[in-house]
C-alpha positions in Angstrom: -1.3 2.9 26.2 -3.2 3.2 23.2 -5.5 6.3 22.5 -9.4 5.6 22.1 -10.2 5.0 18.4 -12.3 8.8 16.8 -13.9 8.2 13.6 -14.0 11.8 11.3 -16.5 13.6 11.7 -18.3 16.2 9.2 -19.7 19.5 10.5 -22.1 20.4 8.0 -22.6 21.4 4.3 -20.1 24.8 5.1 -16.8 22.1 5.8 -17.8 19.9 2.6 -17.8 23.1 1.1 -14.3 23.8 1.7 -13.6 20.0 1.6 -14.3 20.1 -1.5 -12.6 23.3 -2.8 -9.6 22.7 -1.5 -9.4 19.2 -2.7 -10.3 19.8 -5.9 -7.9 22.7 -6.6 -5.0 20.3 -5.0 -5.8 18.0 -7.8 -5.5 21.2 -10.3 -2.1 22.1 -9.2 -0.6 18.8 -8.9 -1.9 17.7 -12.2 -0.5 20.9 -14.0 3.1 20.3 -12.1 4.5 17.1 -12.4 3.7 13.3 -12.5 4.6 11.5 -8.9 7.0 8.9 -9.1 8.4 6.7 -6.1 9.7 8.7 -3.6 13.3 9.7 -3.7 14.9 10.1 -0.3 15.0 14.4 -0.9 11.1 13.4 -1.7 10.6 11.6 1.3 11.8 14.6 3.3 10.1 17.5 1.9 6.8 16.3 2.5 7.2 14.6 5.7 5.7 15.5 8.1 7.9 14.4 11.1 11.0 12.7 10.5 11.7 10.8 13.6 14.3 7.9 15.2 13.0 5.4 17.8 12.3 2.8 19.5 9.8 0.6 19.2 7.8 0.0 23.0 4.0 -1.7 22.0 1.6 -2.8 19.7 -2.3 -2.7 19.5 -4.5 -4.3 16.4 -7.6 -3.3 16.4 -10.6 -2.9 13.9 -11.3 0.7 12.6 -14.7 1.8 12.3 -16.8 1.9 10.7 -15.0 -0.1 7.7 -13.9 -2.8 10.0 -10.5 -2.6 8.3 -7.7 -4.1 10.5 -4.7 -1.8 11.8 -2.1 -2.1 14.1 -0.8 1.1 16.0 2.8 1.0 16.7 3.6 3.1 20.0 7.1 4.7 18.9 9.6 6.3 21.9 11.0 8.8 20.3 15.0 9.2 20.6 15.5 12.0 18.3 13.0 14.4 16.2 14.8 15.6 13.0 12.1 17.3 10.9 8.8 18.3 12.6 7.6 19.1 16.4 9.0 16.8 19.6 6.4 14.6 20.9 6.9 11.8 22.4 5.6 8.9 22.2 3.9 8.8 18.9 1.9 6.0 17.0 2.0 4.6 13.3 -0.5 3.2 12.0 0.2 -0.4 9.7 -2.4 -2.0 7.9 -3.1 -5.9 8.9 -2.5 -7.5 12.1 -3.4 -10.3 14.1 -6.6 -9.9 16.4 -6.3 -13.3 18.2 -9.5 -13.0 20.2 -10.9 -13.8 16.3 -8.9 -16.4 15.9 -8.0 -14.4 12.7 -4.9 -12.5 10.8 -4.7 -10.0 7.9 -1.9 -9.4 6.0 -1.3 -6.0 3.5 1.5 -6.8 0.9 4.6 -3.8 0.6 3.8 -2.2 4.2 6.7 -1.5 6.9 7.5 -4.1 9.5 7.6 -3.3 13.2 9.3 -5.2 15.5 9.0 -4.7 19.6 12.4 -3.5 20.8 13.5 -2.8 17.0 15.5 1.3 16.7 14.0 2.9 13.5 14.2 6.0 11.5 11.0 7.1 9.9 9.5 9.3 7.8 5.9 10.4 8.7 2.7 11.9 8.0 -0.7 12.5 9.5 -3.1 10.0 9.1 -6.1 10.3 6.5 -8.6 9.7 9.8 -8.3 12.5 11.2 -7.2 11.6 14.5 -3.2 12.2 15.9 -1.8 9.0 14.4 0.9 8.8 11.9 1.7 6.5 8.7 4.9 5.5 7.4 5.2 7.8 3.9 6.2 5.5 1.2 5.3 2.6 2.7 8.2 0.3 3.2 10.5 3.1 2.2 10.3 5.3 4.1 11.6 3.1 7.5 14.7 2.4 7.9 16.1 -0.2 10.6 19.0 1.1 12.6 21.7 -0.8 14.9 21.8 0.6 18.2 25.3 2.4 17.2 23.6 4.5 15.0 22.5 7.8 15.7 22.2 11.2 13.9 25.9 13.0 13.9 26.2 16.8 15.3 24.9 19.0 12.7 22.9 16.1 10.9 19.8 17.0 9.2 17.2 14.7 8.2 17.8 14.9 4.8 21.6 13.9 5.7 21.1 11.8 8.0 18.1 9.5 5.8 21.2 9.7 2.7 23.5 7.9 5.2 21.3 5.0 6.3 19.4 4.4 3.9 19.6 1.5 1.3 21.8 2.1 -1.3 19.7 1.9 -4.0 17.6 4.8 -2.6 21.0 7.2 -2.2 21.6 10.2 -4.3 24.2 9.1 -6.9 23.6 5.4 -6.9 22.8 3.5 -10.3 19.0 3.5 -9.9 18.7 7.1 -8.6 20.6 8.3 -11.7 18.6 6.6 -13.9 17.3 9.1 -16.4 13.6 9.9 -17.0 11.4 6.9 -18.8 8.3 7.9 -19.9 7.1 4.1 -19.9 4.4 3.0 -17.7 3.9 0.0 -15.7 3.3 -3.5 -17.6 -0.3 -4.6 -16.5 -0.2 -7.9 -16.9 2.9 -8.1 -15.1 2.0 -6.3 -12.3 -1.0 -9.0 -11.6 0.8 -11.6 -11.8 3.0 -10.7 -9.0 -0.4 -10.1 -7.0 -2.1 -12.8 -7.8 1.0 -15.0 -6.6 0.2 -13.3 -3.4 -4.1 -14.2 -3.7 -3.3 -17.7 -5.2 -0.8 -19.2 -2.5 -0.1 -16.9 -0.5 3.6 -16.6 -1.6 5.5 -14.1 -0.1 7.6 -11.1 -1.6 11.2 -11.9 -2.0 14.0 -9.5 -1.5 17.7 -9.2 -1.9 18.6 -7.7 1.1 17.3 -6.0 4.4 17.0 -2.4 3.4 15.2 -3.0 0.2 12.5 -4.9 2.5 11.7 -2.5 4.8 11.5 -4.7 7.3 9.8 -7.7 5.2 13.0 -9.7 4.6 14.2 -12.5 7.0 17.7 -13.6 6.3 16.7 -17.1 5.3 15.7 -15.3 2.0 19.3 -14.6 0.9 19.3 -12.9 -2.2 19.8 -13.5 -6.0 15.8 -13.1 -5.8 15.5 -10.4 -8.8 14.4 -12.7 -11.6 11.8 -14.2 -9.4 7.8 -13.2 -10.5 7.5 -12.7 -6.8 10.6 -10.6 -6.6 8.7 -7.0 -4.9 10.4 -4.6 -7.1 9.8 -3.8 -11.0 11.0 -0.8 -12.8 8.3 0.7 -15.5 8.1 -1.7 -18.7 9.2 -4.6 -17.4 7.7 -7.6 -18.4 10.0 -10.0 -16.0 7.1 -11.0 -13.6 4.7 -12.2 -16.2 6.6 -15.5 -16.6 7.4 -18.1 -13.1 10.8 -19.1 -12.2 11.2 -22.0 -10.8 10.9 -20.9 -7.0 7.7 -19.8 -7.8 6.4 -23.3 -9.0 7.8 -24.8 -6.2 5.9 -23.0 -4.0 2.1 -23.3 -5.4 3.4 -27.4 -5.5 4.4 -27.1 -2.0 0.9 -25.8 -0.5 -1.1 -27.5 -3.1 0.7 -30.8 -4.3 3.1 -33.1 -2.8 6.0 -31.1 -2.3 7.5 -31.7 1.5 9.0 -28.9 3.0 11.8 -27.7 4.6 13.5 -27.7 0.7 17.5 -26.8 -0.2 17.5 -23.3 -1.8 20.3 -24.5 -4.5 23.2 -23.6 -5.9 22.1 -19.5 -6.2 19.3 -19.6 -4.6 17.2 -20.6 -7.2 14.9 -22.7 -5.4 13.8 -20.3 -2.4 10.0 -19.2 -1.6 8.7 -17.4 0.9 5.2 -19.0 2.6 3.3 -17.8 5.3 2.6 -19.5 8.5 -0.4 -19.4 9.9 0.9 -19.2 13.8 4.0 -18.0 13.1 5.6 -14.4 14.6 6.7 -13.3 12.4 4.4 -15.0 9.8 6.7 -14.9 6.7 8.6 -18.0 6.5 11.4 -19.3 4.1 10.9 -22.6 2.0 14.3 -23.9 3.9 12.1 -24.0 7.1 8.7 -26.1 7.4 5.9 -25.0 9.6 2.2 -26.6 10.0 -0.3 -25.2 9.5 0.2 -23.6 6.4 -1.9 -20.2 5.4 -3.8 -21.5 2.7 -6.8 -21.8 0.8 -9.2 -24.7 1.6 -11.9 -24.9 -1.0 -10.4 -25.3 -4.2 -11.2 -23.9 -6.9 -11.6 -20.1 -5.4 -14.1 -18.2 -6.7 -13.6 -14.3 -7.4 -14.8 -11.7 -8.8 -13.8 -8.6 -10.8 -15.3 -4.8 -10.3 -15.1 -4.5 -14.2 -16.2 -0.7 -14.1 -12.6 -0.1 -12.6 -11.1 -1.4 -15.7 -11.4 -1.7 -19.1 -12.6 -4.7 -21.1 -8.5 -5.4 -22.4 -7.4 -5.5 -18.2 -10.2 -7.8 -17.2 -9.4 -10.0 -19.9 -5.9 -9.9 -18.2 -6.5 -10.5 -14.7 -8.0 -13.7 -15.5 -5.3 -14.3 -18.1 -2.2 -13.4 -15.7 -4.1 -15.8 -12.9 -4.5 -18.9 -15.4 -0.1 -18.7 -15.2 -1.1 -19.7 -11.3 -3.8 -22.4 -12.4 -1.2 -23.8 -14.9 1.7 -25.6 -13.1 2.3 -29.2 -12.6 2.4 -30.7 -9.5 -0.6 -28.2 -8.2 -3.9 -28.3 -7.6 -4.7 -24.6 -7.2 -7.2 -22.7 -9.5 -9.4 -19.7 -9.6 -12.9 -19.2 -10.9 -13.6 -16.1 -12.2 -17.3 -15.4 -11.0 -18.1 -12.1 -13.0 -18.9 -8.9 -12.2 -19.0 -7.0 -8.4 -19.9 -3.6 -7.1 -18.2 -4.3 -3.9 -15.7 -1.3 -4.0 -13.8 -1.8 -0.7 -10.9 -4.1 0.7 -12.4 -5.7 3.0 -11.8 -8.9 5.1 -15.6 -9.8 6.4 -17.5 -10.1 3.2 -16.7 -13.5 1.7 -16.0 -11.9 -1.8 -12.8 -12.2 -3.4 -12.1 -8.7 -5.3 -10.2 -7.4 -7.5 -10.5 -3.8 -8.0 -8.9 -0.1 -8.3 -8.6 2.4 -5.1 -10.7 5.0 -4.7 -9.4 8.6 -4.2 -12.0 9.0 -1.2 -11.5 5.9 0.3 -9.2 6.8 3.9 -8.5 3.3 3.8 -7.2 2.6 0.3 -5.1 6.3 1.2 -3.3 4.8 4.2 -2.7 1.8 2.3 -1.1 3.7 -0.3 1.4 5.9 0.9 3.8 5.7 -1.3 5.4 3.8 -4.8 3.0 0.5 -4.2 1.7 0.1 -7.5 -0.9 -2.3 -6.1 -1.6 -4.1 -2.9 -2.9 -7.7 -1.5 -4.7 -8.0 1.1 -6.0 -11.6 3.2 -7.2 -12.8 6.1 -6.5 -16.2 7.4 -8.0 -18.1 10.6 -5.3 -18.6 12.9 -5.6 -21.7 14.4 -6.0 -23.6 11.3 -4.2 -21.4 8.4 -7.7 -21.5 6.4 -8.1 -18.3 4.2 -10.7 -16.3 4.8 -11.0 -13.4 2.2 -8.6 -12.1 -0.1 -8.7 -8.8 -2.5 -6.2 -7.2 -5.0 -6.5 -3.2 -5.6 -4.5 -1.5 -8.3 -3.2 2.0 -7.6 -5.6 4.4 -9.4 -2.3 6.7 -9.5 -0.2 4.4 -12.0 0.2 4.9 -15.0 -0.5 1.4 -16.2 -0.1 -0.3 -20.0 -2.8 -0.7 -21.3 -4.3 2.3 -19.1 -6.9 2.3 -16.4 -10.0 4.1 -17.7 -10.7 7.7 -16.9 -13.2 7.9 -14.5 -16.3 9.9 -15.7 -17.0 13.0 -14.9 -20.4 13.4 -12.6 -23.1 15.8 -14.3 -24.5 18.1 -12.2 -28.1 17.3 -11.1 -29.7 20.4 -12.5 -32.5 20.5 -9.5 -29.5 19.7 -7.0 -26.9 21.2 -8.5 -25.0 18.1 -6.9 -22.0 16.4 -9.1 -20.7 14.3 -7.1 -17.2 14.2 -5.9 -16.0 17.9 -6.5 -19.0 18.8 -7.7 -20.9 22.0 -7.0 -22.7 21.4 -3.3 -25.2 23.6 -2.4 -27.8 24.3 0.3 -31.4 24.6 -0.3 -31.9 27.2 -3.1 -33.4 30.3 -2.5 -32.5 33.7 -3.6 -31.0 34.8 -0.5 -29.3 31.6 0.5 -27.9 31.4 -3.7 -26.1 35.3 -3.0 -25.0 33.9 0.8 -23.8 30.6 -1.2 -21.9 32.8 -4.1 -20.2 34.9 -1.6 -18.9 32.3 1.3 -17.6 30.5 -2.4 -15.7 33.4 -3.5 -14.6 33.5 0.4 -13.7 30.2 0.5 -11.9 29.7 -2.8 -9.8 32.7 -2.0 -8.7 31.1 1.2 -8.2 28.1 -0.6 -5.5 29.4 -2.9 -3.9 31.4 -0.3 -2.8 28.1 1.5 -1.9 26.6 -1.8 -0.1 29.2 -2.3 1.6 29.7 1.3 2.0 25.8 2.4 0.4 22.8 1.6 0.2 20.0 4.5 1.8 16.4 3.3 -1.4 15.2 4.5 -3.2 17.0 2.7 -1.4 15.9 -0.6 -2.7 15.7 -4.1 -3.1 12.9 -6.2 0.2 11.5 -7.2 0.7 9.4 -10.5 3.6 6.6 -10.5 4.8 6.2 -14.1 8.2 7.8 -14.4 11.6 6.9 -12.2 13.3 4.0 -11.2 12.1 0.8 -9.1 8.7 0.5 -7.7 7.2 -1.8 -4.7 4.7 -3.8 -6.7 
């Protein structure tokens, strides 16, 4: 059975304190090291927290509080622990799921697949909440499907053990993993219009085979899918996605113009899509199959909105640039309208307000959505019984090094009658003379401490801020 739901809890000025301090000089020591790239699988292993093969026994969605954001916890009996304590059974957390008493569905883009019955190997660490549950590090790559033949060899170790299964793409030695260095970052506009194929259908990634999924693919998707805009892999500087393929099209005509479904893929593939379904386990679907009713958007055009103090004036110019490319195809009826500026600054599926925005490095829900090489991530929620979209939002991964460049965020100035800065600012109790000596001496205390432990070992869950710009393919 599931466990009860704890929400974090603070203990007082003292723990922000230290919050804060050892947050902050994380960020220094990271920053000063090395910029993150996706994970490699020697990556994955390092700073996992448990790396674990299993079997998965139940799920639960339910609604975190107090952001209301949807999760579903995956109860995982474990076969065999390979990095990390025995405990058994454990559960991962997945963002999106279907709480049927609501009648309603959400759906993250580039997060791991469960399946009941399905034998994985994962790679795990604690969740930003604060409670005993686990997410999947790297997102999609970091599970790995196995066939029930498969099992860790006498003297296997993780690391080995993750090299032999995984996809080949991800294995030490392979093409991509000995691709040098680039120091290119990611293409903006390409990157948007890959999301915004997700917010302006909803058309589903496309891979080229199981592994590379994670758990998203469905063999009706074949493969030959690279070219595609809504292909889920780019490496840094590709422009590929900006411009739609033909399966693309085809798919914005099927759910908004006369196109009938089920559809022949062609010769090479080159007419496949992947829709949603609004009823549908699982809810991805291949253009070869029809299903009714459709997830979709019923008021046309959609109306949403851009937190422009995320980006600067060149990106918001091309968000609504990269979603005209959606508005612009024959044979569809589909268009957005940009509505100007928004201080929402949350994902959320209950507030009517289509977003698009950047994470937030203290947001625990923008940190379990982003566990790994997702450059950015779609969310939407769609009412089940009649495929009707409810919300949508796209947020960018404040970690990517994008071109053109997110802005810096500012610096906070201390209040000087507070002394408060905001984020790791200085916090302080009420000032008096006795309390500013107490203060400067639990500081000193505390900062010592602090670099002990980064010193000694730092917790994966605990990690510092990570910057994608630098290696290989990325999940868009």
């Amino acid at each position: 059975m599931s466990r009860p739901w704890h929400s974090f809890r603070r203990s007082g000025w003292r723990s922000a304190l230290y919050a804060a301090i050892v947050s902050c000089s994380f960020l220094w020591l990271e920053s000063s090291v090395a910029m993150g790239r996706r994970h490699s699988i020697p990556d994955l292993i390092e700073q996992a927290e448990l790396v674990v093969v299993g079997t998965v026994t139940e799920s639960l969605v339910f609604r975190r509080l107090p952001s209301g954001s949807v999760y579903t916890a995956v109860t995982l009996q474990l076969g065999e622990t390979l990095k990390g304590p025995w405990q058994t059974p454990i559960e991962i957390l997945v963002p999106g799921g279907r709480l049927e008493e609501e009648d309603l569905a959400v759906w993250v883009s580039h997060q791991p697949r469960f399946f009941l019955g399905e034998r994985v190997l994962a790679a795990l660490r604690k969740s930003p909440f604060g409670d005993d549950r686990f997410l999947v590090l790297g997102g999609a790559e970091g599970k790995v499907r196995l066939h029930e033949a498969t099992h860790p060899k006498a003297g296997d170790s993780a690391l080995s053990f993750f090299q032999r299964v995984a996809p080949p793409e991800q294995r030490e030695g392979s093409p991509s993993a000995r691709l040098k260095r680039s120091q290119n970052p990611f293409d903006f506009l390409s990157i948007a219009v890959h999301e915004q194929g997700h917010f302006a259908g909803p058309l589903g990634d496309l891979y080229n085979n199981a592994e590379e999924g994670g758990g998203a693919y469905i063999e009706c998707i074949g493969s030959n899918n690279q070219e595609k805009t809504m292909y889920g892999v780019i490496g840094p500087g590709s422009t590929r996605p900006r411009d739609l393929e033909q399966a693309d099209r085809l798919g914005m005509r099927a759910l908004y113009g006369g196109l009938f479904l089920p559809l022949p893929t062609g010769s090479v593939n080159e007419n496949l899509f992947a829709y949603f379904c609004a009823s549908g386990s699982p809810e991805l679907t291949c253009s070869s199959a029809a299903c009714e009713p459709r997830v979709h958007w019923a008021s046309i055009p959609v109306a949403y909105k851009i937190r422009t103090s995320d980006f600067s004036a060149e990106q918001v110019q091309l968000l609504q640039r990269g979603l005209g490319v959606w508005n612009r195809i024959n044979g569809s009826s589909f268009s957005g309208d940009y509505r100007g500026d928004t201080e929402i600054d949350v994902a959320s599926v209950d507030d009517n307000v289509n977003v698009f925005r950047v994470s937030d490095a203290d947001n625990s829900d923008d940190n379990a959505v982003f566990t790994g090489g997702a450059l950015a991530v779609t969310s939407f929620a769609w009412f089940i019984s009649s495929g009707e979209i409810a919300d949508s939002d796209i947020t960018f991964n404040h970690r990517t090094d994008f071109q053109p460049a997110l802005p810096v965020p500012p610096t906070p100035t201390p209040d000087p009658d507070t002394g408060d800065g905001g984020g790791c600012g200085t916090i302080t109790p009420p000032a008096t003379p006795l309390t500013r000596s107490l203060g400067l001496l639990l500081l000193l205390t505390l900062v010592t401490f602090a670099l002990a432990r980064i010193r000694g070992s730092v917790q994966p869950h605990e990690a510092p801020e990570e910057h994608y710009s630098d290696k290989s393919h990325f999940f868009l």
